[in-house]
DOTORNU-290530 format. One record per residue (C-alpha): residue number from 0; residue in three letters; chain; x, y, z. Coordinates in steps of 0.02 Angstrom, whole numbers, m for minus. Layout:
! residues N
ATOM     n   res   chain     east    north       up
ATOM   NUM   ALA       A        X        Y        Z
...
! end
This chain:
! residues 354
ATOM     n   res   chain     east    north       up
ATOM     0   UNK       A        0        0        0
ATOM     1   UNK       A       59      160      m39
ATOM     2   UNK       A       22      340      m48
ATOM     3   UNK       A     m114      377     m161
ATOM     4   UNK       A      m82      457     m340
ATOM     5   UNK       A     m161      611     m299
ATOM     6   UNK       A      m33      651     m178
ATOM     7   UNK       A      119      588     m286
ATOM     8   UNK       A       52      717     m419
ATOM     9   UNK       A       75      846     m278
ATOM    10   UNK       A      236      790     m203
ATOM    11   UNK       A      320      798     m381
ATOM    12   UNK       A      423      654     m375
ATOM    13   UNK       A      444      497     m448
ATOM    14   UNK       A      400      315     m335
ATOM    15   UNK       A      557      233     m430
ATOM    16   UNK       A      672      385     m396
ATOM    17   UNK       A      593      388     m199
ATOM    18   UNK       A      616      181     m195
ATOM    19   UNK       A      821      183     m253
ATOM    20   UNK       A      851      319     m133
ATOM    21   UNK       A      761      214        7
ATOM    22   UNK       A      863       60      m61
ATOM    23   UNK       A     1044      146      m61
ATOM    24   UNK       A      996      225      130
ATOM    25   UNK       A      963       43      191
ATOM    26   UNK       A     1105      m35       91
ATOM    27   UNK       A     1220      106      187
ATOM    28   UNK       A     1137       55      354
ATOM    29   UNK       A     1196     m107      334
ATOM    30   UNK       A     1393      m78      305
ATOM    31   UNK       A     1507     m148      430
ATOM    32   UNK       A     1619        2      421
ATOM    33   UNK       A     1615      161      297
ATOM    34   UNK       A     1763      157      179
ATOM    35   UNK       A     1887      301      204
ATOM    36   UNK       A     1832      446      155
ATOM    37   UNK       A     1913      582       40
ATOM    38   UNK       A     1949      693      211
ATOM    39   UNK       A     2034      542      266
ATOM    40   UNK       A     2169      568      119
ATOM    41   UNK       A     2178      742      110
ATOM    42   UNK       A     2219      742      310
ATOM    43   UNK       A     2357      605      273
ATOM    44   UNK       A     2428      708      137
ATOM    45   UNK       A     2428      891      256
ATOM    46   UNK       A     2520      773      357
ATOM    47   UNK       A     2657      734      229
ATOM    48   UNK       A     2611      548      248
ATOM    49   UNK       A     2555      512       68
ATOM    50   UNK       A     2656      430      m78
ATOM    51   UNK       A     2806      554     m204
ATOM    52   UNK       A     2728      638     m344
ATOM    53   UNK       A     2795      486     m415
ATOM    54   UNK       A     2640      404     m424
ATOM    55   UNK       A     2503      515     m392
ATOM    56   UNK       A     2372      371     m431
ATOM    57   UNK       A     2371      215     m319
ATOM    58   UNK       A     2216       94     m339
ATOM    59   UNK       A     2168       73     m131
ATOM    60   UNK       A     2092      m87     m209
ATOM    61   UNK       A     2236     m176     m266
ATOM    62   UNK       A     2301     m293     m115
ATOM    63   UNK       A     2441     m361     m244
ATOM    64   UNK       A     2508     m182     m247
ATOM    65   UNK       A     2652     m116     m124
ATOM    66   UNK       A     2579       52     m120
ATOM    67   UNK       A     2411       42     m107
ATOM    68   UNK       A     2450      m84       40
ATOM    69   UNK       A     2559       56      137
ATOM    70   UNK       A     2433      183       98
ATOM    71   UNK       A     2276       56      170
ATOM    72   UNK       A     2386       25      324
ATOM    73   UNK       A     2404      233      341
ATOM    74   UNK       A     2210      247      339
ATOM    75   UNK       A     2179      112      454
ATOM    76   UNK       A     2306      184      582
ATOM    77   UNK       A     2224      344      556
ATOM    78   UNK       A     2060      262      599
ATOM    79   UNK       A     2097      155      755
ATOM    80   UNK       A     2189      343      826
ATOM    81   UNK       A     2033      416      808
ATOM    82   UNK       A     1891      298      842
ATOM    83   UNK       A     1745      336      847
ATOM    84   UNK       A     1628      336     1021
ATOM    85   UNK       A     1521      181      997
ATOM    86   UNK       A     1359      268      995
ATOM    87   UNK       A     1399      353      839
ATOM    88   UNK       A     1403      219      701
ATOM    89   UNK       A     1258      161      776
ATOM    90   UNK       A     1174      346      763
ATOM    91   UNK       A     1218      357      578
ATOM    92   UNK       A     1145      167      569
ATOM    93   UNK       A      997      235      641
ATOM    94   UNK       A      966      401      541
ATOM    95   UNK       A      989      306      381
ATOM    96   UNK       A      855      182      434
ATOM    97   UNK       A      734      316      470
ATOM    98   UNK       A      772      405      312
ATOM    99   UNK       A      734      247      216
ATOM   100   UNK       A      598      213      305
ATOM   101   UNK       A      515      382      278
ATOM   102   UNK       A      542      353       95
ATOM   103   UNK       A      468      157       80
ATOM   104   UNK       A      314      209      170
ATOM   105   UNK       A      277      329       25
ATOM   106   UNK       A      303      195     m103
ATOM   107   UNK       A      269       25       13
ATOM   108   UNK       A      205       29      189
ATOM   109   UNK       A      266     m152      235
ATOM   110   UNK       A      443     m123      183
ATOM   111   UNK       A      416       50      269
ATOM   112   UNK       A      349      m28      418
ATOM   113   UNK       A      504     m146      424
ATOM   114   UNK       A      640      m10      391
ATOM   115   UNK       A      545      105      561
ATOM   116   UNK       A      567      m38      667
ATOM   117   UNK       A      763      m68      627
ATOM   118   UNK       A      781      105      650
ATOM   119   UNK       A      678      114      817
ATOM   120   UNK       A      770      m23      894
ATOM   121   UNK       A      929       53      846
ATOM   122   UNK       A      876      224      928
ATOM   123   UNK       A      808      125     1059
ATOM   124   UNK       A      988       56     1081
ATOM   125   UNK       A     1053      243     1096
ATOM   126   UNK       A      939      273     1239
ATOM   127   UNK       A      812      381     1124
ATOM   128   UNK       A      640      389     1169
ATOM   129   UNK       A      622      410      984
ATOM   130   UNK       A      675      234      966
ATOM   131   UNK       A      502      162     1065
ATOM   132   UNK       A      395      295      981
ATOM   133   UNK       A      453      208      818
ATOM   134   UNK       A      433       72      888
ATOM   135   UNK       A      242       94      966
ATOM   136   UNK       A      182      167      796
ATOM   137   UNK       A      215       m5      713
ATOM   138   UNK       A      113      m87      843
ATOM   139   UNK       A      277     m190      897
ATOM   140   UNK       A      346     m168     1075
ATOM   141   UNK       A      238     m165     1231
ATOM   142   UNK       A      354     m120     1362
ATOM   143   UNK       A      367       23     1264
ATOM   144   UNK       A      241      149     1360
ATOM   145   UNK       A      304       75     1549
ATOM   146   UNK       A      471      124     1513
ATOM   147   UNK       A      418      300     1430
ATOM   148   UNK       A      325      334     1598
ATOM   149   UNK       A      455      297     1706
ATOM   150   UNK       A      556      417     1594
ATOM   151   UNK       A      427      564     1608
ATOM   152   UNK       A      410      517     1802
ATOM   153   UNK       A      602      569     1814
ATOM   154   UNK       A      580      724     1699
ATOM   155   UNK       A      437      782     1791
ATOM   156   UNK       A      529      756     1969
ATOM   157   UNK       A      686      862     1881
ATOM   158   UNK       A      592     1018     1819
ATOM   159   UNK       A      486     1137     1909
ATOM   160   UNK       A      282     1097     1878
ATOM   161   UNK       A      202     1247     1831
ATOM   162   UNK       A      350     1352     1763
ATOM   163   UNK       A      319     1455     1649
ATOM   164   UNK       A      489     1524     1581
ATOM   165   UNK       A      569     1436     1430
ATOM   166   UNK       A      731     1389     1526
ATOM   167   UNK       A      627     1261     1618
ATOM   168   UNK       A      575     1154     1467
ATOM   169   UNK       A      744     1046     1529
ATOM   170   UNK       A      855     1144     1397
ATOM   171   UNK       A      948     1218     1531
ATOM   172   UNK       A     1114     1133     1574
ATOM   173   UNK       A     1106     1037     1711
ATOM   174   UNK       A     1268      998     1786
ATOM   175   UNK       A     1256     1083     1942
ATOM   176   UNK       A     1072     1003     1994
ATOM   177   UNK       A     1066      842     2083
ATOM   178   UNK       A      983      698     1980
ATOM   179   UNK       A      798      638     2028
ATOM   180   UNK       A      801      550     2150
ATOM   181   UNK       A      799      357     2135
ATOM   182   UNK       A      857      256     1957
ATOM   183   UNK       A      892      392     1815
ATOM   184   UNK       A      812      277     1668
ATOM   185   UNK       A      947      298     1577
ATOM   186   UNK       A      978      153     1451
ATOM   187   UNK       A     1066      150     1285
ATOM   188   UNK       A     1234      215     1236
ATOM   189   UNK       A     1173      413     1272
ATOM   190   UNK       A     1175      481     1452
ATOM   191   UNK       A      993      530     1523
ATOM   192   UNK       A     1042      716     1562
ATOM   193   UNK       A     1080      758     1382
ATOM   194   UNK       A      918      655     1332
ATOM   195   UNK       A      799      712     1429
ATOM   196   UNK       A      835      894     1376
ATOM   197   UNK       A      787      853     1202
ATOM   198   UNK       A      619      924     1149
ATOM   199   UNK       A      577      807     1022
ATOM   200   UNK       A      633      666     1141
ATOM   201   UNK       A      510      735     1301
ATOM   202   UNK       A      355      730     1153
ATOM   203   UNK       A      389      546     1101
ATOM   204   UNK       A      410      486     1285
ATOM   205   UNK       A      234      572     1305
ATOM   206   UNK       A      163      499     1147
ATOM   207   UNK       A      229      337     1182
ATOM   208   UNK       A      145      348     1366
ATOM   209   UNK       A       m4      416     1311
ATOM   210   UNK       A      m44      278     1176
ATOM   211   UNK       A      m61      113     1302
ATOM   212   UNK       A     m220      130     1386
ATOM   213   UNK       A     m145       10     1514
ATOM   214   UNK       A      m21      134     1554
ATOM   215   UNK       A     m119      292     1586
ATOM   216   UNK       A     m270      191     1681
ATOM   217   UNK       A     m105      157     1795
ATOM   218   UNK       A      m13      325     1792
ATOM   219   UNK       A     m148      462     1837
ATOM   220   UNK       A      m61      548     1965
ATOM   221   UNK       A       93      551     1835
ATOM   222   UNK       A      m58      616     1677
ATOM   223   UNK       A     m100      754     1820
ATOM   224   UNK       A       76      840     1851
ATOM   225   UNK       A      108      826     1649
ATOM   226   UNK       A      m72      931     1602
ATOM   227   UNK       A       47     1070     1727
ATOM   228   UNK       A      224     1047     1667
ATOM   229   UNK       A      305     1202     1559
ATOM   230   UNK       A      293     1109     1405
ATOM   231   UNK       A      103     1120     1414
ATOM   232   UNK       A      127     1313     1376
ATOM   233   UNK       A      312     1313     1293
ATOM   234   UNK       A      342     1388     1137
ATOM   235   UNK       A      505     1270     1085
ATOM   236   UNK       A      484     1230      910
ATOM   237   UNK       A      490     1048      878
ATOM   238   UNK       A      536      928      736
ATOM   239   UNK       A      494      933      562
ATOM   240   UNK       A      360     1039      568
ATOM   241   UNK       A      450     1161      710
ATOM   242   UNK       A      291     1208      773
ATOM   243   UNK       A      288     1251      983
ATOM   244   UNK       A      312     1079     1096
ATOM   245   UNK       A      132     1139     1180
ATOM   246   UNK       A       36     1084     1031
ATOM   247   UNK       A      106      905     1054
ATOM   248   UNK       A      103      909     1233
ATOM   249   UNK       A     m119      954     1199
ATOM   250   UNK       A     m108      798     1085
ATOM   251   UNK       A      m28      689     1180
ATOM   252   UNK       A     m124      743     1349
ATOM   253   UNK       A     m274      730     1218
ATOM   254   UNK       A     m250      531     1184
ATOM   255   UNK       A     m237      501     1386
ATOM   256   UNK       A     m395      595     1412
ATOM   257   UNK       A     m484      497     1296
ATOM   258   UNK       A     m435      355     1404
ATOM   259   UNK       A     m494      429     1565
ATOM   260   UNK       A     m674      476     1466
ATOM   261   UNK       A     m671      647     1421
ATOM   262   UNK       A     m796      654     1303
ATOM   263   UNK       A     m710      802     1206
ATOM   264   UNK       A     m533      739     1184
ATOM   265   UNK       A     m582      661     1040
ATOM   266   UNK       A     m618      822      942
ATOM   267   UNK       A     m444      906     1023
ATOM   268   UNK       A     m342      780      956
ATOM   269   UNK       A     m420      788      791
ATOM   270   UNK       A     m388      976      801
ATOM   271   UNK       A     m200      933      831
ATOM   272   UNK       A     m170      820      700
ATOM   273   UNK       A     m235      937      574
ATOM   274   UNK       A     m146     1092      643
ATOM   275   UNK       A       12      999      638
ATOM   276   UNK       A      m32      922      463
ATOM   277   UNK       A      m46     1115      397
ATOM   278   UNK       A      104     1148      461
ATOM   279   UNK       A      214     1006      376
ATOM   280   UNK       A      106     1041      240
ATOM   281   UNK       A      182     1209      225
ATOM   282   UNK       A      366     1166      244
ATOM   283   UNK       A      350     1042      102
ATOM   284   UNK       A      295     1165       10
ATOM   285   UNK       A      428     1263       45
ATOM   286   UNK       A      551     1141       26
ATOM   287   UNK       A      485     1135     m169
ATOM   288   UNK       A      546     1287     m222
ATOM   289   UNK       A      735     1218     m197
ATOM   290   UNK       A      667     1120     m391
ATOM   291   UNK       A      886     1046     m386
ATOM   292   UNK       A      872      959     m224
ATOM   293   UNK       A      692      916     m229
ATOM   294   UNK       A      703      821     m372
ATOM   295   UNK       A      835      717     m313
ATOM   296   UNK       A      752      672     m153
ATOM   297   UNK       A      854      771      m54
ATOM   298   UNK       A      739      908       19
ATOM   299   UNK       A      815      992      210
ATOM   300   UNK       A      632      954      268
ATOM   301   UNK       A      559      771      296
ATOM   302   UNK       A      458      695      163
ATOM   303   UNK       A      362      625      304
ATOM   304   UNK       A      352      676      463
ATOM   305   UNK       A      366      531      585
ATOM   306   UNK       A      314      605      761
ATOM   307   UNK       A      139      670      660
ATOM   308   UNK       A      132      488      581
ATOM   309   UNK       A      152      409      739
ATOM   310   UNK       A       20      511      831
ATOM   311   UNK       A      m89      466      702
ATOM   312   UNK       A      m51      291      697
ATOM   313   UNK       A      m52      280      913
ATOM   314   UNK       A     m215      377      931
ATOM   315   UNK       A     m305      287      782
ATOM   316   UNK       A     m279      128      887
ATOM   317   UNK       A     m332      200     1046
ATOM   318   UNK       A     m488      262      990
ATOM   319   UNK       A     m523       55      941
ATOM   320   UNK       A     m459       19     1099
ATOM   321   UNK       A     m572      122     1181
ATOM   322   UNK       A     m733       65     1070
ATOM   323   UNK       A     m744      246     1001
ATOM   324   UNK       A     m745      287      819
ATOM   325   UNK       A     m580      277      738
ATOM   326   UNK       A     m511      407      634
ATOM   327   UNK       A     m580      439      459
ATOM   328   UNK       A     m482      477      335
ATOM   329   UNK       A     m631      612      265
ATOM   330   UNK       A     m621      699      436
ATOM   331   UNK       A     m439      697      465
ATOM   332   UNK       A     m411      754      289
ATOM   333   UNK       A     m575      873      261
ATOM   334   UNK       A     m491     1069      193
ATOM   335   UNK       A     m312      999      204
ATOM   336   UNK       A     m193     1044       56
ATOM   337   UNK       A     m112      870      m42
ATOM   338   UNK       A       42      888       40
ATOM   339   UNK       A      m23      909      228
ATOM   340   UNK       A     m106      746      192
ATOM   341   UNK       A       50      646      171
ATOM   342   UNK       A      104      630      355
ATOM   343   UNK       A      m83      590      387
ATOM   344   UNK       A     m110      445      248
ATOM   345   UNK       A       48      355      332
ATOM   346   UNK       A       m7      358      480
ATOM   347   UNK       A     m165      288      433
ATOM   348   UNK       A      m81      158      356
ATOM   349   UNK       A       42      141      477
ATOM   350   UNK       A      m96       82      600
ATOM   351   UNK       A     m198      m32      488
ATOM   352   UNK       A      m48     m133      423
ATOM   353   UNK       A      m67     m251      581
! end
């Protein structure tokens, strides 16, 4: 299943262009190592440590050759003085996953589905809420939303509730605070302190919360202090569509008080989604008028944007948990432009792949 024509007539681009970038993203995931890189040889030859003018042209790939032998031994010392920290191959690993993943869900949403969750279990393996978001929005992982709230539990124990200054959206640096107290939940290759600070990582520990019924049925007093932390009124932008972190924190809140009955959450989430929608909407659009790099699949702005899918995709299945009416895509989509719908249409399909 894919996007429907409609919206490919909008977006510009071609599936078979979209579907060999998606491939070459997920072939680089899956590298062992990246080969050396052109800064690699131009740092060897500031150093003096290339071959004469002799032979200006040595062939890296020929093991029979004497030179190209001392020159691979050069690069590889070169690369085991400078390692890299572990969590970074795994970050690039990760990214390239999610950009792939972004790009198959236009054109397939089972080999979408399958690139989101490689790249959620890799973020997952950073520490990343991100990571379980993913995760959640493919219907895969139910620990997912007990683990978010024991996240959010430590957030909301290190930030003031109430605050209403920007500094306290846990931006500020932190050093000289003492941690919450008890466990930090701080898996993954990425320390908690520089985590937690994220925006976009405090919205997908609340969407991830906020999607298990389970979870907020058990968490109330936790749903209470959130409705009252600064995000609820902060003005951060956030993600792809950089609108302010309040107008997730609404949507998530939204989702958990359709859980706890509020007969009107329904309608605020809707308003949400489409609010959000319009706004990645307009940055596509934007992103359009740059025809070179558009063309070639390699717009600054993401073709999809995966927090909006995800809310989608996590509230759609809440409202069946609940018994309510599920989303529709008439009502989700009613008065937005083509290319707010995208985000919206994976989503959708995101949720009813299971």
């Amino acid at each position: 299943m894919s996007i429907p024509g409609e919206l490919w007539e909008e977006l510009r681009l071609r599936p078979d262009v979209m579907a060999e970038r998606a491939d070459f993203l997920a072939g680089y995931a899956q590298l062992d190592e990246p080969w050396p890189g052109v800064r690699d040889l131009i740092r060897l030859a500031a150093g003096g440590q290339l071959l004469s003018d002799d032979r200006p042209v040595v062939d890296l790939l020929d093991e029979r050759d004497d030179d190209a032998r001392t020159l691979a031994s050069q690069l590889e010392a070169l690369g085991q003085a400078e390692t890299m920290p572990p969590w970074a191959r795994i970050g690039e690993r990760a990214s390239a996953w999610r950009e792939s993943a972004a790009a198959r869900l236009l054109t397939d949403a089972a080999q979408g589905r399958a690139a989101l969750l490689r790249a959620g279990a890799l973020y997952r393996e950073l520490g990343l809420p991100f990571g379980p978001l993913l995760l959640a929005a493919t219907g895969e992982s139910a620990e997912s939303a007990q683990a978010a709230a024991r996240q959010l539990s430590a957030l909301v124990r290190s930030q003031p509730v109430g605050a209403e200054s920007e500094d306290q959206l846990g931006l500020r640096d932190r050093r000289d605070q003492d941690p919450p107290p008890g466990d930090l939940p701080g898996e993954g290759l990425i320390g908690w302190q520089q985590v937690s600070m994220a925006p976009t990582q405090q919205v997908a520990m609340l969407l991830t919360v906020t999607s298990d019924v389970g979870v907020v049925d058990r968490n109330q007093p936790l749903i209470r202090d959130l409705r009252e932390a600064p995000q609820a009124t902060g003005i951060t932008p956030v993600g792809t569509t950089a609108q302010p972190i309040a107008l997730w924190w609404t949507a998530g809140l939204g989702m958990a008080a359709m859980t706890l009955g509020d007969d009107d959450a329904r309608a605020d989430v809707l308003g949400r989604i489409r609010d959000l929608a319009q706004a990645h909407g307009r940055q596509l659009s934007y992103a359009q008028l740059d025809t070179f790099h558009w063309s070639r699949v390699q717009a600054s702005v993401d073709l999809v944007d995966l927090h909006l899918a995800a809310l989608v995709a996590l509230s759609d299945r809440v409202l069946r948990r609940l018994g309510l009416p599920d989303w529709n895509a008439d009502e989700l989509e009613a008065n937005l432009p083509p290319l707010a719908r995208i985000s919206v249409t994976v989503g959708l399909n995101l949720s009813r792949a299971e």
